[in-house]
C-alpha positions in Angstrom: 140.7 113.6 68.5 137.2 114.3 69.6 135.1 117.2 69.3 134.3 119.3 72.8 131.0 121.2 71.7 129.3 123.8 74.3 125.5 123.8 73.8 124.6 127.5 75.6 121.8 129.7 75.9 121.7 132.2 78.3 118.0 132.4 77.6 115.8 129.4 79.4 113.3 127.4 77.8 115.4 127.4 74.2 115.7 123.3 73.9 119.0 123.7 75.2 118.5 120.5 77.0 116.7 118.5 74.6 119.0 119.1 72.2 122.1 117.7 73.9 120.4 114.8 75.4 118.5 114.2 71.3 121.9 114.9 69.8 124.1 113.0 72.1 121.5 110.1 71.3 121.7 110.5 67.9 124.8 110.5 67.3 125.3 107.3 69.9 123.1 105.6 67.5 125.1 106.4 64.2 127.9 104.7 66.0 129.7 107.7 67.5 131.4 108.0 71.1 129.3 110.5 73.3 129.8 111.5 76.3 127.2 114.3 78.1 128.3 116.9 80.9 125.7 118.3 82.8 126.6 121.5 84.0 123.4 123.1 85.2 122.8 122.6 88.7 119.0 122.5 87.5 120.3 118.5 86.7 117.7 118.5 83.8 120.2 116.5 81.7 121.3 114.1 84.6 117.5 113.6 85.2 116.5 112.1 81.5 118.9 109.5 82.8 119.1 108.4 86.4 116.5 106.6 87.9 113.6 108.8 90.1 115.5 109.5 93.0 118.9 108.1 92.3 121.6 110.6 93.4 125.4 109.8 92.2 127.8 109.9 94.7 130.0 111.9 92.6 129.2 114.4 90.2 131.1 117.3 88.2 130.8 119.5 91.4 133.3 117.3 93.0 135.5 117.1 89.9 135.8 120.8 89.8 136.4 121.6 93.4 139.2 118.9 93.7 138.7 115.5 92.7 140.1 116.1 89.6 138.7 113.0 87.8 134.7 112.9 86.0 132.9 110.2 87.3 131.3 109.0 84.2 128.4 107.0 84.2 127.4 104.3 80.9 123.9 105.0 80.1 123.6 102.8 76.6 126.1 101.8 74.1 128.9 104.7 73.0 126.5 107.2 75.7 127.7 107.9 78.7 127.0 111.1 81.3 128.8 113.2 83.7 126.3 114.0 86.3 125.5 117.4 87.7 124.8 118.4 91.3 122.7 121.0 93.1 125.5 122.2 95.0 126.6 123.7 91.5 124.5 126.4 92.5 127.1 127.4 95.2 130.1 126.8 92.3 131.5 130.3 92.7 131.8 130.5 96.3 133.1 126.8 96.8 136.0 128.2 93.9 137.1 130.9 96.2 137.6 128.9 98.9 139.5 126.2 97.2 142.1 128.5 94.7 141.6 132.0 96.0 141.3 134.8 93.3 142.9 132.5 90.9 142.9 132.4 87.1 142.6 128.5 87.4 139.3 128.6 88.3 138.4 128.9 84.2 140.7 126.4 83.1 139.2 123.3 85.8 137.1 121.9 82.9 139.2 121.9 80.0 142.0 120.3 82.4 139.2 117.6 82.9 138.1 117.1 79.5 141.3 117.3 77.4 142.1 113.8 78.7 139.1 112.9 77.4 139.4 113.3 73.6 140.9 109.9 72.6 138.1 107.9 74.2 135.0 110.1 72.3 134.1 111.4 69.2 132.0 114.0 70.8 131.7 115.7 74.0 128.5 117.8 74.4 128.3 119.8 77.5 124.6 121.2 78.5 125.3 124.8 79.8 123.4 126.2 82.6 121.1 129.3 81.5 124.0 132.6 82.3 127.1 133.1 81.5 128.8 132.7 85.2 131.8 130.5 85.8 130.5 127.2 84.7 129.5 128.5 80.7 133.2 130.5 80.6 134.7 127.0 81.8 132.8 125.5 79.4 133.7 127.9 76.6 137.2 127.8 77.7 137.3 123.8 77.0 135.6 124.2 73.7 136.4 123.8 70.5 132.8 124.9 69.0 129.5 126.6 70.4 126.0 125.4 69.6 123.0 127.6 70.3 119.8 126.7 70.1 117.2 129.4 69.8 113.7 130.0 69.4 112.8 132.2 66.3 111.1 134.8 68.6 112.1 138.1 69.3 113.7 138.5 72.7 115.8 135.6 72.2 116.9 137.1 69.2 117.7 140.1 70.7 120.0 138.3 73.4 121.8 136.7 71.2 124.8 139.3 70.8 125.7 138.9 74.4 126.5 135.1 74.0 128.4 136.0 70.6 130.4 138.6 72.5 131.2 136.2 75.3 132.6 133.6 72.3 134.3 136.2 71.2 136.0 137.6 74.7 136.9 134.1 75.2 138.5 133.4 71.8 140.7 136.5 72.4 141.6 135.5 75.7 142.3 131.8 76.9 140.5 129.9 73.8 141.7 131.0 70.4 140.3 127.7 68.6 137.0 128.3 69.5 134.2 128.9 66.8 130.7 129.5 66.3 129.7 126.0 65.5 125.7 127.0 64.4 122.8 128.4 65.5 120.1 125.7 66.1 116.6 127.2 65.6 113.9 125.2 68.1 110.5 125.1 68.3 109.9 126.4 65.1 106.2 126.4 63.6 105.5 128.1 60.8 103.7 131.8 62.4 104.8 134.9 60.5 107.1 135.8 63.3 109.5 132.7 63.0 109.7 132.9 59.6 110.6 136.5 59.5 113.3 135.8 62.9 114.3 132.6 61.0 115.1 135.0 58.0 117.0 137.4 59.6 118.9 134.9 61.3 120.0 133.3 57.7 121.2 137.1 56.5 123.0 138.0 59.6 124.9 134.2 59.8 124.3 132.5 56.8 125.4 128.7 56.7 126.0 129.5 60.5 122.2 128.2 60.9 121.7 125.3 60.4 119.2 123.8 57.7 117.9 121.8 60.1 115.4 123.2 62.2 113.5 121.4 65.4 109.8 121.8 65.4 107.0 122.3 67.5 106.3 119.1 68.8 104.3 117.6 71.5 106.2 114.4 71.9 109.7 116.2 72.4 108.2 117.9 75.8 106.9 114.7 76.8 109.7 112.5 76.6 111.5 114.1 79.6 108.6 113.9 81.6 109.0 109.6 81.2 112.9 110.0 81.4 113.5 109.2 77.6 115.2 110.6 74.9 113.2 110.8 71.9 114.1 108.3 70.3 113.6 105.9 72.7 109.9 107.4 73.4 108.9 108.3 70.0 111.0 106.9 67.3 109.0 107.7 64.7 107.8 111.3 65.6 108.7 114.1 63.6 111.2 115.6 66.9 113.0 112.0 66.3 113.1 113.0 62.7 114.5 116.5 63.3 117.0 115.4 65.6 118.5 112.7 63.3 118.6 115.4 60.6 120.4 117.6 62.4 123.0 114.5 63.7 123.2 114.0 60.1 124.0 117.8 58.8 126.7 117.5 61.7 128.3 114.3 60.3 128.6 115.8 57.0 129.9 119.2 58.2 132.6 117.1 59.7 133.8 116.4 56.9 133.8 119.6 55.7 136.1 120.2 59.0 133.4 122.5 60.2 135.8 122.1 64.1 
């Protein structure tokens, strides 16, 4: 059965982006089944992939007020993408038209996805920046939570309100869900990372992963020319981070990390 892994930040500007469309690639590429959900009405995810100016005619906003299927689109082999909308910015209010003050409005995601987990090893979904409706649904349909974070101090600070959200939904509606690591971005070597990246290693321990993502000029470039990194600088050290953190995930799957 495959994995259903929320990448979440409530904090912008993280890599929360980059590193689901890097990861999804990544693994793709060491023969895994990937599929990508764009949840973030910002479509950043959707954007690496469609062509300038393409719109889908469906996308996960129809899905989740009524459709009830994904419309999944192949990007490259064992990648494909659920597309995000604009109108996800109107998610709430469209929910309370179609089911009322109902309960069912968390669950519309995990109804979509559980289908889902024979066809892929991995589903990564790409959080919009909050904790509204679409991150609980997301949560909700999760077996694991990945957040990346920069080693600086206010996103430090905020992490406690995305741990009390796991755990809120893990005593609620999602008992399997876990903390599946905290993935440090951005990282150079300036006295205040290392002394963030330290405290986050006391507070979480093998929680962090080893892996961290650095500083690098290529990984904010490839978006700009609708590319992963690996297909826009194979050989730069974000390719090199990325594919050592796919690789820390395949061997904490066997350690039945999920």
């Amino acid at each position: 059965m495959g994995k259903i892994i929320s990448i979440s930040n409530h904090k912008g500007g993280v890599g929360k982006t980059s590193t689901c469309t890097n990861l999804g690639k990544a693994l793709s590429l060491k023969g895994k089944r990937v599929l990508l959900v764009d949840l973030d009405s910002q479509m950043n995810l959707t954007g690496i992939f469609l062509d300038k100016g393409e719109t889908p005619e469906r996308t996960i906003f129809e899905a989740l007020i009524g459709e009830k299927v994904l419309p999944i689109i192949h990007i490259s082999e064992n990648l494909d993408l659920v597309p995000s909308s604009l109108d996800l910015v109107g998610i709430d209010r469209a929910l309370a038209v179609v089911l009322g003050d109902n309960l069912g409005e968390l669950l519309l995601l995990r109804d979509l996805l559980e289908p889902l987990r024979e066809k892929y090893d991995y589903i990564l979904i790409d959080c919009p920046p909050s904790l509204g409706v679409l991150t609980r649904n997301s949560l909700i349909a999760s077996d694991g939570l990945l957040i990346p974070l920069t080693a600086e101090a206010l996103p430090y600070n905020g992490l406690r309100n995305l741990l009390d959200a796991l755990s809120e939904v893990k005593r609620g509606l999602n008992p399997r869900l876990s903390l599946y690591g905290i993935l440090i971005t951005r990282y150079n070597r300036r006295r205040l990372n290392r002394i963030v990246e330290e405290g986050l290693r006391n507070t979480f321990g093998d929680f962090v992963f080893q892996t961290k993502i650095r500083e690098n000029v290529d990984l904010m470039e490839a978006p700009l020319y609708k590319r992963t990194i690996f297909d826009y600088s194979p050989e730069s050290i974000g390719a090199q981070d990325y594919m050592s953190l796919t690789e820390e995930i395949l061997t904490l799957e066997t350690k039945n990390r999920l």
